[in-house]
N, C-alpha and C positions, 0 to 999 in steps of 0.2 A: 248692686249697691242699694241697701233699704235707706242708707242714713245723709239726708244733704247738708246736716253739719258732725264733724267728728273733732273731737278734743280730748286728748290725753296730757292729764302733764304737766298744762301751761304755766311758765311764769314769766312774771317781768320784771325788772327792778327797773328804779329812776333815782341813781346814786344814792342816797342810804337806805331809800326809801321801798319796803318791796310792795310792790303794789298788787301783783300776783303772786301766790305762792302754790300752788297746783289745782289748777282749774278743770274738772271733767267734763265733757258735754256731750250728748249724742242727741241729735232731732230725726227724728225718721220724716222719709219724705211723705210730703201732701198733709203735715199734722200744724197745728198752731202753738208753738212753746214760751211759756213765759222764761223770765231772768230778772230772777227777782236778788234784790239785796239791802243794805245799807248805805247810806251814802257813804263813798269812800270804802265802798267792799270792794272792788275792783271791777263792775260791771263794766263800765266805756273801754277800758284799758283791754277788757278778755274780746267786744266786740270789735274793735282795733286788731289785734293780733288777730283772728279768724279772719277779717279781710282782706288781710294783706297788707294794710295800712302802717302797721308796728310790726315788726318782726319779734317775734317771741326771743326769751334767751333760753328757754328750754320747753320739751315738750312737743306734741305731734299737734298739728290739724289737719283737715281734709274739710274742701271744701266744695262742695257739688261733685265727690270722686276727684276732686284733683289737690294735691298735696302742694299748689302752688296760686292762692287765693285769686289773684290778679290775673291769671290765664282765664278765669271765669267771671271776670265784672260785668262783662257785657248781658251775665244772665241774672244777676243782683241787683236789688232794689236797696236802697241804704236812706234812710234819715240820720242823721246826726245828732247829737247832743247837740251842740251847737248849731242854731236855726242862721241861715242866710243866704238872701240871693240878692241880687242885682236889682237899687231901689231903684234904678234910670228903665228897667224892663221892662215890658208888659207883662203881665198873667201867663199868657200866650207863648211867647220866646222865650221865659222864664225857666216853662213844661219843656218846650223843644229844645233849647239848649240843654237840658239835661239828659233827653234823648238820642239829641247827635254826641254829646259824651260816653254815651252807652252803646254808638253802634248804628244809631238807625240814621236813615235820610233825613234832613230837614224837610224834607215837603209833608214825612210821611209823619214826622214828631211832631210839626204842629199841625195836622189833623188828628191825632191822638189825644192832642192836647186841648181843641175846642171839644174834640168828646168828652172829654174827662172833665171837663171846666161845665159840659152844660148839664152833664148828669149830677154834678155835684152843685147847682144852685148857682154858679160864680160864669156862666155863659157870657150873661152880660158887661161882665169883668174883665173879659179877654184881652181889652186891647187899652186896660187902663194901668199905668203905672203903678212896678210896688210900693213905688213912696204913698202914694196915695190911700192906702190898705190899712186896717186895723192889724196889730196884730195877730189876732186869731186868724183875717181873712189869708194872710202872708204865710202863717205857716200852715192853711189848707193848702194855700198853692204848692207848697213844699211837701207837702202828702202826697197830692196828686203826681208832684212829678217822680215821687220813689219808684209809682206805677205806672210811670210811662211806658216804660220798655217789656210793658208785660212778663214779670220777671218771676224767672223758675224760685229765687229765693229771695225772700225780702226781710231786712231786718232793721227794725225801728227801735233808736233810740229814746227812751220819754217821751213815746208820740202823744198822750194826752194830754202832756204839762201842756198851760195855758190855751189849754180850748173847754169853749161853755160847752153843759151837758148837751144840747142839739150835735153841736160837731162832734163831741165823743161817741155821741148814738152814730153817727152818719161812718167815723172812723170806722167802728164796730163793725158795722154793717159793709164798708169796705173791706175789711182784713177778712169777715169770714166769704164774700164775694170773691176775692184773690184766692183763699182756700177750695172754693168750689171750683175753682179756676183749674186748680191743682196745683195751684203755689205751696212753697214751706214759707211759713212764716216765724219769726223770732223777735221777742221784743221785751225789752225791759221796760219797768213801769212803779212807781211807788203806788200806785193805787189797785188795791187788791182787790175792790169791787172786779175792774175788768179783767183780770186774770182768772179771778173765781169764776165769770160766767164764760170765758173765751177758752180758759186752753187748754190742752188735749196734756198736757205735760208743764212740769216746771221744772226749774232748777236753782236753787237757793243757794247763794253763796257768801261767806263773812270773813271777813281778814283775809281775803284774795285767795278762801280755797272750796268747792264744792264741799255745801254741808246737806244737801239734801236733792236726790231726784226723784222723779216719780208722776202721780197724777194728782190732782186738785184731792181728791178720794184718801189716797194715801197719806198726802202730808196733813190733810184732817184728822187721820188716825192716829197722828203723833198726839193727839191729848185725847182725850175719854170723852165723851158725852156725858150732861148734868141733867138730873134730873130738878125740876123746879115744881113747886109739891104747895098748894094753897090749903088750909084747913079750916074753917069755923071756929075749933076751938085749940087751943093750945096742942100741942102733941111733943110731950114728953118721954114717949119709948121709941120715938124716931132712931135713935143713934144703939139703941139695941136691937134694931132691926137689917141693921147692914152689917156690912162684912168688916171686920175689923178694921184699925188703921183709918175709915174714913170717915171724912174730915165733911160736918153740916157748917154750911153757913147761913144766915139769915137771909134771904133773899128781898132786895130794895120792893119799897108798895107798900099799902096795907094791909090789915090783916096777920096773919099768921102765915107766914111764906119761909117757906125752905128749899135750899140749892144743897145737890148732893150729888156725889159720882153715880153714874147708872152701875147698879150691882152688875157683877158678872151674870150670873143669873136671869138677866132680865128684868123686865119690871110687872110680868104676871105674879109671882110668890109675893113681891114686895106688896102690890096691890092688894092680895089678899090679907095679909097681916095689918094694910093699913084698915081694910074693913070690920075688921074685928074690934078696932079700939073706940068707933065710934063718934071720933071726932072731926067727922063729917067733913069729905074730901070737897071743897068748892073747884078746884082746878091744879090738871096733872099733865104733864106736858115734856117732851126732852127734847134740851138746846144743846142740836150739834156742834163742834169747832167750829168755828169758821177759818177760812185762809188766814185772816189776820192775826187772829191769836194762833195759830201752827205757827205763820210767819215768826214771829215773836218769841213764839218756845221754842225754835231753831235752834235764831238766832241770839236766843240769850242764854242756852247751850254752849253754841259756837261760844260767847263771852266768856264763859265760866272756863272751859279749856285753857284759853289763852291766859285767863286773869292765874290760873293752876299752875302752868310749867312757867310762867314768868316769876311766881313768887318760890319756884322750885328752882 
């Protein structure tokens, strides 16, 4: 078995509503996968049904090789969309009650649990109520206890929504920690920054159906790379120097700045034609995709489809 999550298929509906419409997934084991989408693309709904939690109305999962998500909790780490634990709790029995729900001793989960509370800053915190807690410090508690049970698969929902950049760094640093572990990990997230620099794989989905999988690499290559082109003087045979069809824009600054598709070609010929004219190259540079614009030309793809057969 290479893959500790597997998804063909999936949909859901919620009376008129479909909220999935056929979902694809595949995560191989030991890798970190983003799941990325729009609000109300159906991301909680698809991590719900792979748990066990929702039972799909159509479509296969497998989940750590077993086609019956709940025979394997005990090897699952889960955050939730929805953050909550018990405000009358300590820190402490907070971590271990989540642990004896997973399987382990009480003695043995909260000794897990002051480890994990002191390597993560909140040691001190152990034995102080959640009421008492900021919310950031509440839902670190709630990270930590995903990873209590040391778990073959973990999968986080919006685990960055409302924690400052320190605790996102700290998070980071945990999930690729769990990865060296030789955990799988899965996580949805609207912020592309950390999918861009974490995961080994994504999967992009809009209107409840896989619109894209692959690597960070890949979905960069769904747009071109721009060239951004500074000159001294005006340059006027710029646009008879590319390849048909494309399209210069002015590029924001001062000066004489141009934004352009990088020719197929490359940008040695291009360089050489720009040296002939004279008009004195001050700076030449090419700005890759980023995640977020791939993101975006997706799923504004994805939109166009839908906006297509609904007016057909």
């Amino acid at each position: 078995m290479n893959y500790a999550i597997e998804a063909e298929a999936l949909s859901k509906r919620f009376g008129e509503k479909q909220a999935v419409a056929g979902v694809d997934l595949s995560v191989p084991k030991g890798a970190i996968y983003g799941f990325l989408g729009q609000n109300g693309a159906g991301k909680t709904t698809t991590l719900r049904m792979l748990l066990g939690i929702l039972e799909p109305d159509g479509g296969t999962r497998r989940l750590l090789g077993s086609d019956r998500p709940l025979s394997v909790a005990a090897r699952v780490g889960y955050l939730p969309e929805e953050r909550g634990l018990y405000p009358a709790m300590t820190a402490r029995e907070a971590i271990a009650y989540v642990g004896a729900l997973r399987g382990m001793k009480l003695g043995e989960a909260r000794v897990r649990a002051d480890e994990l509370l002191a390597a993560h800053g909140l040691g001190h915190e152990a034995n102080a109520r959640i009421r008492t807690f900021s919310k950031g410090m509440a839902q670190k508690v709630q990270l930590l206890a995903t990873f209590v049970n040391r778990p073959d698969l973990i999968v986080l929902d919006e685990p960055f929504s409302g924690l400052d950049p320190v605790n996102q760094q700290d998070l980071e640093n945990m999930i690729r920690a769990e990865r060296a572990r030789g955990a799988t990990i899965l996580f949805s997230t609207h912020v592309m920054a950390h999918a861009e620099r974490m995961c080994d794989g994504l999967v992009i989905i809009a209107h409840g159906r896989t619109r894209f999988s692959g690597s960070v690499d890949e979905a960069r290559a769904h747009l071109p790379s721009r060239v951004v082109l500074v000159t001294e003087h005006p340059l006027s045979e710029l646009q008879a120097m590319l390849p048909p069809g494309s399209t210069v824009d002015i590029a924001p600054g001062p000066g004489n700045r141009y934004r352009f598709p990088l020719p197929p070609g490359g940008i040695e010929p291009l360089l050489a034609c720009l040296l002939e004219t004279g008009s004195g190259i001050r700076d030449m540079h090419i700005e890759r995709p980023t995640l977020h614009d791939a993101f975006v030309a997706i799923v504004g793809e994805a939109d166009a489809r839908v906006e297509t057969r609904e007016a057909a």
